[in-house]
C-alpha positions as CSV (number, residue, x, y, z in Angstrom):
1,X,0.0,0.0,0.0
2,X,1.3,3.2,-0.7
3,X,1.0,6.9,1.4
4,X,2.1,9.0,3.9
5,X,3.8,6.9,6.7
6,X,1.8,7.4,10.2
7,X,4.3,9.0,12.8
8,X,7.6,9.9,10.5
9,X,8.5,13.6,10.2
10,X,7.6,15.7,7.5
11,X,10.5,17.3,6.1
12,X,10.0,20.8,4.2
13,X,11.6,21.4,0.9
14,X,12.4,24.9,-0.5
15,X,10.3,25.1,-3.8
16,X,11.0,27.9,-6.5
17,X,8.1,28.4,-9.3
18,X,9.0,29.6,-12.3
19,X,6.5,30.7,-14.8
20,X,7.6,30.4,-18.8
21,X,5.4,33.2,-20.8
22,X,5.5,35.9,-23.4
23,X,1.9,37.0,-21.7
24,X,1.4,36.1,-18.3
25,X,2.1,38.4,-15.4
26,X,1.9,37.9,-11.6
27,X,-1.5,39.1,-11.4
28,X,-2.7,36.9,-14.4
29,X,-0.4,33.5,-13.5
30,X,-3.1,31.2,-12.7
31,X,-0.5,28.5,-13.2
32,X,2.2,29.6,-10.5
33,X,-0.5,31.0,-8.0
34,X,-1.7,27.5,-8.0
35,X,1.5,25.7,-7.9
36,X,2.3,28.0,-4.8
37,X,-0.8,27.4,-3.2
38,X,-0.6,23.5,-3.5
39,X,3.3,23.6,-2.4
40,X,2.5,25.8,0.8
41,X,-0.8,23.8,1.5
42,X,1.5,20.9,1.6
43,X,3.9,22.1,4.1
44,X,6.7,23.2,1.6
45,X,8.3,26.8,1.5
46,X,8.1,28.7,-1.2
47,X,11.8,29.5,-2.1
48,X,11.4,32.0,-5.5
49,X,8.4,32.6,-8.0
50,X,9.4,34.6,-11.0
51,X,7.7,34.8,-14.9
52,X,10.4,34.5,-18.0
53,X,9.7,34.8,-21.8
54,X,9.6,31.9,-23.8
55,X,13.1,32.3,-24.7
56,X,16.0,29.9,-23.9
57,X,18.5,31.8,-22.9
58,X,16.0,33.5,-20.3
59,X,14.6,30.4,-19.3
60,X,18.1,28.6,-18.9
61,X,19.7,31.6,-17.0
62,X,17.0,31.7,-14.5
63,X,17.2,28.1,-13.4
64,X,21.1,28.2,-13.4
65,X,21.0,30.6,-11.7
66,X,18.4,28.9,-8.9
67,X,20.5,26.0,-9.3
68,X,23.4,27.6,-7.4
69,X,21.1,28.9,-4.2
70,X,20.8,26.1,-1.6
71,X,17.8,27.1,-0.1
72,X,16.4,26.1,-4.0
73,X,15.8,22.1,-3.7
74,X,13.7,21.7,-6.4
75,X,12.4,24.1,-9.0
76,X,9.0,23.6,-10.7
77,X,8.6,25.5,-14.5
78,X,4.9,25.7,-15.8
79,X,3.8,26.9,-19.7
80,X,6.3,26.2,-22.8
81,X,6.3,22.3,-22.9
82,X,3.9,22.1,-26.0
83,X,5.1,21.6,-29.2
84,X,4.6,25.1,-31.1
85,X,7.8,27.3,-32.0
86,X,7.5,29.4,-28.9
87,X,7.4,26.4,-26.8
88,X,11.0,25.7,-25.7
89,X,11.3,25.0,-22.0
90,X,12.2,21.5,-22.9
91,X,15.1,22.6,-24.9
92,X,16.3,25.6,-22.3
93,X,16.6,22.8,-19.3
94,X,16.9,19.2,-20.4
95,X,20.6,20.2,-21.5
96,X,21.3,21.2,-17.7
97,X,19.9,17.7,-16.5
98,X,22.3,15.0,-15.5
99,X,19.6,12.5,-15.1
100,X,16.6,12.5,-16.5
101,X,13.4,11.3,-14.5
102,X,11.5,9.3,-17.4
103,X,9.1,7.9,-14.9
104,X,7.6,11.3,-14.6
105,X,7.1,12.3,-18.1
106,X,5.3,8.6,-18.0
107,X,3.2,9.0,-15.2
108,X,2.1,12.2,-15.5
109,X,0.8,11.2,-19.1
110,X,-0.9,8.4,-17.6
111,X,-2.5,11.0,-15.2
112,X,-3.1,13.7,-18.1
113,X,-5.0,11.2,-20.1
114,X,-8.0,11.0,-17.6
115,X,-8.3,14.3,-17.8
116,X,-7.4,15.4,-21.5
117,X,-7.8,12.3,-23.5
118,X,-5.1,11.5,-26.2
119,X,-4.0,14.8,-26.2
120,X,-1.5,14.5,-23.7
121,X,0.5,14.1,-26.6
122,X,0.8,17.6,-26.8
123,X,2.8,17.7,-23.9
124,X,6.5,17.1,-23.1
125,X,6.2,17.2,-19.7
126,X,9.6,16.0,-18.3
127,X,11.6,15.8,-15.0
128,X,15.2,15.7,-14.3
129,X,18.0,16.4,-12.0
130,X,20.2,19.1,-12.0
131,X,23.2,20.0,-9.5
132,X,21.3,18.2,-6.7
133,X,18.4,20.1,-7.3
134,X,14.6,18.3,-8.9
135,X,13.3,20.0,-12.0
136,X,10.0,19.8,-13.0
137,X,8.4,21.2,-16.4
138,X,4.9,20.8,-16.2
139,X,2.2,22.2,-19.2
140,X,0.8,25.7,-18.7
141,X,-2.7,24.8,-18.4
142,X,-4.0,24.9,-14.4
143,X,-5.4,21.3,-15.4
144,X,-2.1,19.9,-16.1
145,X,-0.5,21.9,-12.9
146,X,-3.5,20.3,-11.0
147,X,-2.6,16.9,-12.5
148,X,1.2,16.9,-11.9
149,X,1.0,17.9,-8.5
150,X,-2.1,16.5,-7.2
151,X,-1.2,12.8,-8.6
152,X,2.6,12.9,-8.4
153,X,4.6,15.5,-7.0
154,X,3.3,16.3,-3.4
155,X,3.1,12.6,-3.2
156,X,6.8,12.0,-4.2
157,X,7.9,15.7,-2.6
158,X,6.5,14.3,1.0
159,X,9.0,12.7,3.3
160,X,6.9,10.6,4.8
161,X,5.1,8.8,1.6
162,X,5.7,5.0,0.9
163,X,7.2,2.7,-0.5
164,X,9.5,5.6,-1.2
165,X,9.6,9.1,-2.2
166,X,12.3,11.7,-3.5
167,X,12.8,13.8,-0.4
168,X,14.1,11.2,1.1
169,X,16.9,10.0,-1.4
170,X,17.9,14.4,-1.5
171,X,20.8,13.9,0.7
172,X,22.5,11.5,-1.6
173,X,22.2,12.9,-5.0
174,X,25.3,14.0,-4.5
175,X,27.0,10.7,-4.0
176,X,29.6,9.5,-6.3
């Protein structure tokens, strides 16, 4: 059976949000509001929010630059994963990835196509590691931000879920 562990400590993470758009600003971000909402309802701290362009360099710079914070442990991107010329979020951070976390990009169209049908195709939702930090890119939509963390991420970004979770393994990302 899997869930939250009765008795073992939750342990907060320092969550940045990071909004890819040419169009959205902080009082229009449905997206990251929501993603902060869900990451502070679950006990998490909320570490940075900003919006970029769709642009790669923008997009890239930002998260190195979170990368290099240690109060950052994992950085969640919404908007830019579709497949449309503007849409390069996927391109911007997969290069920074050491390890890519397939099993998200898997599960979360597993979720997605509950909710959306086949067209979760549309998505390239992906996960990875970078520098000891968890990246996310999630869709844009507040359905897909719903989805990814609802289903997956504040299950796997809890301490205390079982069989096992991500927050646990943090300490030894590093490990060589």
């Amino acid at each position: 059976m899997t869930g939250a562990e009765h008795g073992a400590a939750f342990e907060p993470l320092g969550i940045a949000v990071l909004t890819i758009s040419d169009t959205r600003t902080r009082a229009d971000d449905r997206s990251g509001q929501l993603l902060v909402e869900r990451l502070e309802g679950a006990g998490h701290r909320l570490a940075a929010r900003d919006i970029v362009r769709d642009d790669i360099a923008a997009i890239r710079a930002k998260v190195t630059a979170w990368l290099e914070d240690p109060a950052i442990e994992v950085i969640l991107t919404t908007g830019g994963t579709g497949l449309t010329g503007r849409d390069v979020t996927i391109e911007a951070l997969r290069p920074l990835f050491e390890k890519e976390i397939e099993g998200f990009s898997v599960l979360f169209h597993m979720v997605s196509v509950r909710s959306v049908g086949t067209s979760t195709i549309q998505s390239r939702a992906c996960g990875g590691l970078a520098r000891g930090t968890y990246v996310f890119c999630l869709p844009g939509s507040t359905g897909a931000v719903k989805d990814g963390w609802d289903e997956i991420l504040v299950h796997q970004l809890d301490s205390r879920h079982r069989p096992c979770n991500l927050a646990e393994i943090r300490p030894r990302l590093g490990e060589r």
